[in-house]
LODRENTI-552512 format. One record per residue (C-alpha): y, z, x. Coordinates in steps of 0.001 Angstrom, whole numbers. Layout:
N
> Y/Z/X
> Y/Z/X
...
END
This chain:
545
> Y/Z/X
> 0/0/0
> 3416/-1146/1514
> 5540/1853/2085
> 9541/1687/1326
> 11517/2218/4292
> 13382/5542/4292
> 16677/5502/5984
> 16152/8636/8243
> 19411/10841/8933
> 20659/11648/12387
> 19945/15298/13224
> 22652/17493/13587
> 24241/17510/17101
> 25148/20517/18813
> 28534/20767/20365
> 30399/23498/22552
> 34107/23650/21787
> 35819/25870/24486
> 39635/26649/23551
> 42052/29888/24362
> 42782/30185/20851
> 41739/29094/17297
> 43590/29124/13732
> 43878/31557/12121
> 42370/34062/14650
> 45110/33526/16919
> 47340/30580/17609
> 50977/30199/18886
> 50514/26335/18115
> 48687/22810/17424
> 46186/23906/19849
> 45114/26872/17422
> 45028/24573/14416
> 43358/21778/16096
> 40421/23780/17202
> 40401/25741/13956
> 39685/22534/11746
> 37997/19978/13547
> 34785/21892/13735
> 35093/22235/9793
> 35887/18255/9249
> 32877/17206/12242
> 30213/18923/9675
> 30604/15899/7634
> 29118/13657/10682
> 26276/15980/11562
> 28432/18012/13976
> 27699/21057/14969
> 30241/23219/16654
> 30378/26908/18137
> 33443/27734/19522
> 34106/29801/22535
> 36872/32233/22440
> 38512/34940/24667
> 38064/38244/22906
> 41404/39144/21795
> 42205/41389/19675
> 42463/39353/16868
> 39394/37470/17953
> 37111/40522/17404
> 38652/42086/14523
> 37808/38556/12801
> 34543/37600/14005
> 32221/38757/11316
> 28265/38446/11026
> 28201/39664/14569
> 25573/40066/16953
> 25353/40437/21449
> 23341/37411/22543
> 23878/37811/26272
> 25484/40521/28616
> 26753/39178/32375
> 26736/41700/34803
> 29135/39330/36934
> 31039/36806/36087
> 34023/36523/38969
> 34124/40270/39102
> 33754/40951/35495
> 31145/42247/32966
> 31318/39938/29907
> 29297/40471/26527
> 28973/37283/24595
> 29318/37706/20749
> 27556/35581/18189
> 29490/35646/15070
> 31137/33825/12002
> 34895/33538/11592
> 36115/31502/7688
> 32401/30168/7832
> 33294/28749/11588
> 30442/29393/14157
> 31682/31890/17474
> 31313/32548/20532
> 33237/35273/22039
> 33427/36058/25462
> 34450/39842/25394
> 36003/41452/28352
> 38787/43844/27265
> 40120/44533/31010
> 41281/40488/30526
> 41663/40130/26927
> 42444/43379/25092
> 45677/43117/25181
> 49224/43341/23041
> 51359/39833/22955
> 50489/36363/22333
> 47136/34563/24839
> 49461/34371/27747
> 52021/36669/27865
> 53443/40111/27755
> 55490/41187/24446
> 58494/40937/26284
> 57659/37206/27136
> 56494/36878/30979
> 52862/35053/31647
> 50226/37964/32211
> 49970/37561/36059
> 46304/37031/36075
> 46011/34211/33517
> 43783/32328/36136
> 40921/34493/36285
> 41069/35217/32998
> 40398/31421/31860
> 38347/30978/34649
> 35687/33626/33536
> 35842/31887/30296
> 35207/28669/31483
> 32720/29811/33532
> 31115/31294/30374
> 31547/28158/28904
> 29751/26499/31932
> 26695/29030/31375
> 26356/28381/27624
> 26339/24202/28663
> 23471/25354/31226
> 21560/26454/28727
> 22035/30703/29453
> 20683/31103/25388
> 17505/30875/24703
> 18667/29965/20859
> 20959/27043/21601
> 22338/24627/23817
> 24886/22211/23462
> 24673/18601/23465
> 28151/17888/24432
> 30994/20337/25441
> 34514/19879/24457
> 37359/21419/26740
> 40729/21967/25135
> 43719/21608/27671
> 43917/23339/31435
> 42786/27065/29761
> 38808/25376/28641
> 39118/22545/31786
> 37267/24264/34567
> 34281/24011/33065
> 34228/20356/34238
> 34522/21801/37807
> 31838/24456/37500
> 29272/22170/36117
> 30492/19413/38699
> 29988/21656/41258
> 27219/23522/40352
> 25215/20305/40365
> 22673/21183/37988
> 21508/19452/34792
> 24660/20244/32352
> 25401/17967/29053
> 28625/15659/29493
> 32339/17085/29052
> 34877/15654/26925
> 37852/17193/27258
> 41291/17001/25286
> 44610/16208/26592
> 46598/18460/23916
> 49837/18348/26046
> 50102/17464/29713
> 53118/19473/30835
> 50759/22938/31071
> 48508/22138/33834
> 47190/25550/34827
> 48771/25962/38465
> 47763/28858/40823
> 48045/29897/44583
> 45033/28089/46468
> 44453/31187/47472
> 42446/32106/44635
> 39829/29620/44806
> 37377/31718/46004
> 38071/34616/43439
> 37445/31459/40524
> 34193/30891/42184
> 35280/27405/43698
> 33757/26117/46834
> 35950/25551/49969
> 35419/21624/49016
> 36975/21713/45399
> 40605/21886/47370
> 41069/18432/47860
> 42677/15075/46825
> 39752/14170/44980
> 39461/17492/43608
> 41390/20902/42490
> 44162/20499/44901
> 47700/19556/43416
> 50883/19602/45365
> 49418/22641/47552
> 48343/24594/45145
> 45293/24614/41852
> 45209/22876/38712
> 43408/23885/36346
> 43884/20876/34048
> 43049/18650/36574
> 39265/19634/36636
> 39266/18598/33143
> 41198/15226/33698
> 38871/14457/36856
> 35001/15408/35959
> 35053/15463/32047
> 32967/12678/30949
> 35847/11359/29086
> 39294/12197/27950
> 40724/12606/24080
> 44502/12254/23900
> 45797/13937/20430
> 47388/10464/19979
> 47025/6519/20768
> 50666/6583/21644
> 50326/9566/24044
> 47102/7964/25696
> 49207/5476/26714
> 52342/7354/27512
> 50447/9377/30359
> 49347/6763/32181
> 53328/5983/33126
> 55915/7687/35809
> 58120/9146/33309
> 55392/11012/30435
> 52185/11511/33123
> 53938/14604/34243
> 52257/14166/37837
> 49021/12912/37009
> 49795/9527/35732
> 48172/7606/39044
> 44509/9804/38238
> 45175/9005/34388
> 45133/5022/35121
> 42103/5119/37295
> 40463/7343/34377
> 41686/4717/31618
> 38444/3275/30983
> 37225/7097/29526
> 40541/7715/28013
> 41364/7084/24727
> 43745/8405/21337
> 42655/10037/18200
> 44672/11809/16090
> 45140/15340/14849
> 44147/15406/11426
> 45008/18526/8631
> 42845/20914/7117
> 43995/20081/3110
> 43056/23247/2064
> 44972/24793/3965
> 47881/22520/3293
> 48359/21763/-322
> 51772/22586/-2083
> 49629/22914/-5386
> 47649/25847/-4188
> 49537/27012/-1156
> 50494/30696/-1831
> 53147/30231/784
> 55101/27813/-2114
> 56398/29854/-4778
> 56477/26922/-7346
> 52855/24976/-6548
> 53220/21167/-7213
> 50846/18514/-6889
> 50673/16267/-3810
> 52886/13556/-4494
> 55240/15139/-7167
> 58295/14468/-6129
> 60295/16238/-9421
> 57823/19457/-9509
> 59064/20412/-5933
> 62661/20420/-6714
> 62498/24101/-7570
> 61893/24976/-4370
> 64879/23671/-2663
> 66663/26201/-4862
> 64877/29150/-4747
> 64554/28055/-636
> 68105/28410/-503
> 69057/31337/-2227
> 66462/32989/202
> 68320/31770/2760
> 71745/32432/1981
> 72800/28979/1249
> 74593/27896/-1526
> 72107/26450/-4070
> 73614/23234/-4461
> 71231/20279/-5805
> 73205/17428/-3970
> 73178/19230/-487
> 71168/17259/1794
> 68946/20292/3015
> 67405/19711/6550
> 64858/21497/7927
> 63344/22430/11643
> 60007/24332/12322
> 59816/24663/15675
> 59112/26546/19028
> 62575/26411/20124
> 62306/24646/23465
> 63954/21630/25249
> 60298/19423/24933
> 61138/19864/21235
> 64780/18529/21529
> 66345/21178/19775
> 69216/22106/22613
> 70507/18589/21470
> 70237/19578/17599
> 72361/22987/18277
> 75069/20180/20433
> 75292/18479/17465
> 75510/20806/14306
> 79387/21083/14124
> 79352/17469/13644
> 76546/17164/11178
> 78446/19967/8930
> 81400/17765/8413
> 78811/16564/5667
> 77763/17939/2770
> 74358/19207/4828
> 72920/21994/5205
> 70229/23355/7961
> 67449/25854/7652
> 65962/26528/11654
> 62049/28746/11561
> 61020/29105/15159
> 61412/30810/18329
> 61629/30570/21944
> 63935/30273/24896
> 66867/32836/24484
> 69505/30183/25063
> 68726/27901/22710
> 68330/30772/19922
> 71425/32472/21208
> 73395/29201/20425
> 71856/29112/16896
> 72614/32168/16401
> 76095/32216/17237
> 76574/29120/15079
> 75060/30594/11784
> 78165/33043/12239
> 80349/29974/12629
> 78955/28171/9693
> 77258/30847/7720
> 77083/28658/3958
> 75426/25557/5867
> 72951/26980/8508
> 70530/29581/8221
> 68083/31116/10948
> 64480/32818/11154
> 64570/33013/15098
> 60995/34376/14663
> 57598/32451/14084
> 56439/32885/10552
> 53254/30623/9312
> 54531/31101/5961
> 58108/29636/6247
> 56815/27258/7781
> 54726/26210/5035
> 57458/26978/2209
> 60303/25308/4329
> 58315/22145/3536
> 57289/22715/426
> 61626/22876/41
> 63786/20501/2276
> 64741/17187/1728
> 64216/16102/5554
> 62661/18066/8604
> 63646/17182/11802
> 61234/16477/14844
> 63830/15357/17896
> 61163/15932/20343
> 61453/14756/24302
> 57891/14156/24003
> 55342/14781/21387
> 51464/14344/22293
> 50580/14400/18760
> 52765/16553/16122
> 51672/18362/13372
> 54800/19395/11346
> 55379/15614/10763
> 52115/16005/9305
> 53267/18818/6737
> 56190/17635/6319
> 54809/13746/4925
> 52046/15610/2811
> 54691/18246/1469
> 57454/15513/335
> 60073/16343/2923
> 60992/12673/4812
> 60442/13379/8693
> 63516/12187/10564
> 61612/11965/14316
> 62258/10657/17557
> 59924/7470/18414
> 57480/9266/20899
> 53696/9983/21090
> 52147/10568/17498
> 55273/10610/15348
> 55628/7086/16597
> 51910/6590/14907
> 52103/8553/11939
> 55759/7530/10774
> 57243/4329/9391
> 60537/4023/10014
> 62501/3349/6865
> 64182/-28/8189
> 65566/-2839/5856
> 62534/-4429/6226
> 60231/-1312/5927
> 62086/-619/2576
> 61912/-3691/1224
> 57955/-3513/1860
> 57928/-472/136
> 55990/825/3249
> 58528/3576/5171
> 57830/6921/4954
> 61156/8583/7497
> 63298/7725/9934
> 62240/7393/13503
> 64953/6995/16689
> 64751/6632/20106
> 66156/7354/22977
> 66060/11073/22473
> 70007/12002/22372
> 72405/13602/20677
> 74053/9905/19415
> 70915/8827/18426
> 69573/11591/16686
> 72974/12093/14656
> 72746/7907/13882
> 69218/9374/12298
> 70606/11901/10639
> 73542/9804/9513
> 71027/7193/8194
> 68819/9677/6105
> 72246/11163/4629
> 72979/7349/3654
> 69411/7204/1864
> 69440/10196/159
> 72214/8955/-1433
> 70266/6140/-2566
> 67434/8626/-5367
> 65075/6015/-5901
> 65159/4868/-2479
> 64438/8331/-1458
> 61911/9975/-4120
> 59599/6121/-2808
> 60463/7566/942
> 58524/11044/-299
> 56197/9813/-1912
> 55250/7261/540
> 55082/10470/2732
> 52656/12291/467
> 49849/9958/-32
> 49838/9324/4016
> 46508/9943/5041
> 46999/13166/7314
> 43376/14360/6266
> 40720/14362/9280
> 38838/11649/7616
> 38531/8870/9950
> 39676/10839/13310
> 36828/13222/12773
> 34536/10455/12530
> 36069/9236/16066
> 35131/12458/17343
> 31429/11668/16157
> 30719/8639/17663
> 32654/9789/20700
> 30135/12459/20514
> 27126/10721/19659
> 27731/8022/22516
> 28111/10830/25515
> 25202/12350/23974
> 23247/9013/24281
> 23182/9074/20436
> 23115/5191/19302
> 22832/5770/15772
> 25357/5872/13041
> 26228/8437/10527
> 27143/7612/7004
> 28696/10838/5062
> 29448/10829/1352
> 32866/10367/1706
> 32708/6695/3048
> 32823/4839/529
> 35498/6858/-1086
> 39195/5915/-863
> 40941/8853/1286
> 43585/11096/-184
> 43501/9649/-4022
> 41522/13170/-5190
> 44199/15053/-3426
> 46808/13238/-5616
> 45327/14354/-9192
> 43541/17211/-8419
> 44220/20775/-9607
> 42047/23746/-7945
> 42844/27087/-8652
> 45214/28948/-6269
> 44286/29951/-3007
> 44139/33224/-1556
> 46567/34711/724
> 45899/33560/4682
> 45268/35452/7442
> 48308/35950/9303
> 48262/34833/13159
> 49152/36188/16247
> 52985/35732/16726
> 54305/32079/18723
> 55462/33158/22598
> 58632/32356/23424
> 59108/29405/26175
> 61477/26807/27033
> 63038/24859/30248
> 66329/24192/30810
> 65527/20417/32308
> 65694/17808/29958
> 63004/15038/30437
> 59769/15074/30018
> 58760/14958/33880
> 61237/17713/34248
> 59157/19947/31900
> 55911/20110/33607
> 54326/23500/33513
> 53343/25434/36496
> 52959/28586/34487
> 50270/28987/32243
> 51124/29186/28529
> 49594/26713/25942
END
């Protein structure tokens, strides 16, 4: 009797993320939300992920389901337990050793803002965790692939280089470029490095150790958070140093990008948004901009154009050149809501012009996860005048929240925004306003032509809701991450999920779930900032994310 053909499913395919932090654990940015829903969005392709994290405070008071699967007497000096637990359904590892991790502050830092002086051993035990886990240390699992998130999860490219044992393949991810995990090459034998790894073709960098660098040289291949950005680094003025190793690694480099958890981020269920809306409802949100400004101390005025800014308040994110140019911009009838913090400059100048204009700008020089959902949920535009971006994620809100991004032309806002030209307009296609160079002319001409559009109502409400039913979901890049996966892992097969024959982002449109329940708040953004202004200028040698 002839037998039908079954069409057999891939089995599931085990993958080691290693990252310094994870939404909402602990994050002070895209890192922490990256690495808290990809994992989630992967499941769909028959990816497995366990995440390795430090053991911050935070980190263990979340990790639930919890169980010791390995102690190390020794790792670079220090005793580590490894936890096995379950954090929002999301599978953990925790490498816990309080003497590096228990510890007040953000990751990196002291409360009062200065990089904990021994940041480099304490990523390099974790990495080197990382490298035992990929080495197959657990008798229970093993990973088929391990993914390294920027220079903190990198060194476990070096270890398993160096080691030169079997080891699955690394694929690490270029989140942002300028923090490359620099210390004294005197330290290389406290990380566990052999006298060999300081060299040209190896650790060494200017003198001194980078971190990132093991990542960029011995993964198996590189992830850029955008197409744009894998490009960018390969040239003088965004490689940031490395641009010369980046174009002899082109042929494993490549752009996906970051993608949104929409559960997480949906203004009809978002308990962040005090009057819920559907996605797409360009009329149901207008409560918001009035309640958003009476919170704020700002007249509530309907025809105000209402920007907003969501920020870390640093000179990578442009906002120095924002504070130059708010006198100028208030000669409007505009107004300007700022959520963020970091260098004391920059926030001192805000500061000192709220008192100057105090019915047209109002400031929350703090980080707060749940203005910075509601701000969207509110303003008519949020500016993004970024030196560089490697990906962006509040473009990301903003479009799926109804507030028209007005962005400077770099990295991924350059792929995830149409600029709203004639032409663009007349296509019915634009979704914000994009500029470029990043300066204070050009980002007031940006401003200047948003203020002409909002003039315009049914120009802008199509702007919005362009915005809104852009795909920002992980559908598509997660699948990217699959067959990236499924290729290093010698994986030929493909992977069909139910959603791929479904149209993306249509269900989001008409759905209505119930409300969701109140988040977990994060660990508090760190402070930061340069006072250089382009992007080479703004290379890291410290060690924050």
């Amino acid at each position: 009797m002839t037998q039908t053909p079954v069409a057999m499913t891939p089995a599931t395919l085990n993958v080691l993320s290693v990252a310094s932090e994870m939404y909402p654990l602990i994050k002070t940015g895209g890192l922490g939300d990256v690495v808290g829903s990809l994992p989630g969005a992967l499941l769909s392709y028959g990816i497995k992920t366990h995440t390795l994290l430090p053991g911050y405070p935070s980190v263990m008071k979340g990790l639930t389901e919890r169980r010791i699967v390995k102690r190390f007497e020794n790792v670079l000096g220090h005793a580590v337990t490894l936890w096995e637990g379950l954090a929002r359904g999301r599978s953990l590892f925790v490498a816990d050793v309080p003497a590096l991790y228990d510890r007040p502050g953000n990751p990196y830092g002291s409360p009062t803002g200065q990089d904990w002086p021994d940041n480099g051993i304490r990523y390099a035990v974790l990495a080197r965790v990382g490298a035992f886990i990929a080495q197959g240390c657990l008798e229970h699992w093993r990973p088929a692939v391990v993914q390294t998130h920027d220079w903190q999860g990198a060194l476990v490219a070096a270890y398993l280089h160096y080691d030169g044992v079997e080891a699955p393949p690394v694929s690490h991810v270029i989140h942002n470029l300028a923090f490359q995990g620099i210390f004294p090459r005197e330290n290389l034998e406290t990380y566990g490095l052999p006298p060999r790894a300081f060299a040209l073709e190896g650790l060494e960098y200017h003198g001194q150790i980078s971190f990132l660098k093991a990542g960029l040289l011995f993964a198996k291949s590189l992830t850029a958070v955008s197409p744009t950005y894998a490009e960018e680094i390969q040239t003088a003025e965004y490689g940031m140093g490395f641009d010369g190793l980046l174009r002899t690694r082109s042929a494993a480099l490549s752009g996906i990008l970051n993608g949104l958890d929409l559960k997480e981020w949906d203004p009809l269920t978002d308990p962040a948004v005090t009057f819920p809306y559907a996605v797409g409802d360009i009329v149901g949100r207008r409560a918001n901009k009035r309640v958003f400004q009476a919170e704020f101390g700002l007249p509530q005025k309907a025809d105000t154009f209402l920007l907003g800014l969501v920020s870390r308040l640093t000179t990578q994110k442009g906002v120095d050149i924002l504070a130059e140019i708010v006198p100028r911009l208030f000669e409007w009838n505009v107004q300007l809501a700022i959520v963020g913090i970091g260098d004391q400059e920059i926030m001192r100048s805000f500061a000192e012009l709220q008192s100057r204009y105090p019915h047209q700008l109002a400031c929350h020089l703090n980080y707060s996860e749940i203005l910075g959902h509601k701000l969207h949920s509110a303003v008519d535009a949020s500016l993004i005048p970024s030196r560089f971006e490697p990906c962006g994620l509040t473009q990301l809100h903003a479009l799926r929240y109804g507030s028209v991004p007005i962005a400077a032309r770099v990295g991924g806002l350059s792929d995830t925004i149409v600029d709203a030209n004639s032409a663009a307009i007349a296509e019915g296609v634009a979704n914000g306003i994009l500029f470029a160079p990043t300066n204070r002319e050009t980002l007031m001409g940006a401003v200047r032509r948003a203020y002409v559009l909002f003039q315009q109502k049914s120009v802008w409400a199509r702007l919005q809701r362009n915005g809104a039913l852009h795909d920002v979901s992980w559908e598509g890049k997660a699948a990217d991450y699959a067959k990236l996966f499924r290729e290093l892992a010698g994986c030929s097969e493909s992977y069909k999920t139910l959603h791929d024959d479904i149209a993306p982002r249509r269900g989001d449109v008409l759905k209505r779930p119930a409300r969701a329940p109140q988040r977990i708040q994060p660990a508090r953004m760190p402070p930061g900032g340069l006072r250089s202004t382009g992007p080479e200028s703004q290379k890291r040698t410290g060690t924050r994310a």
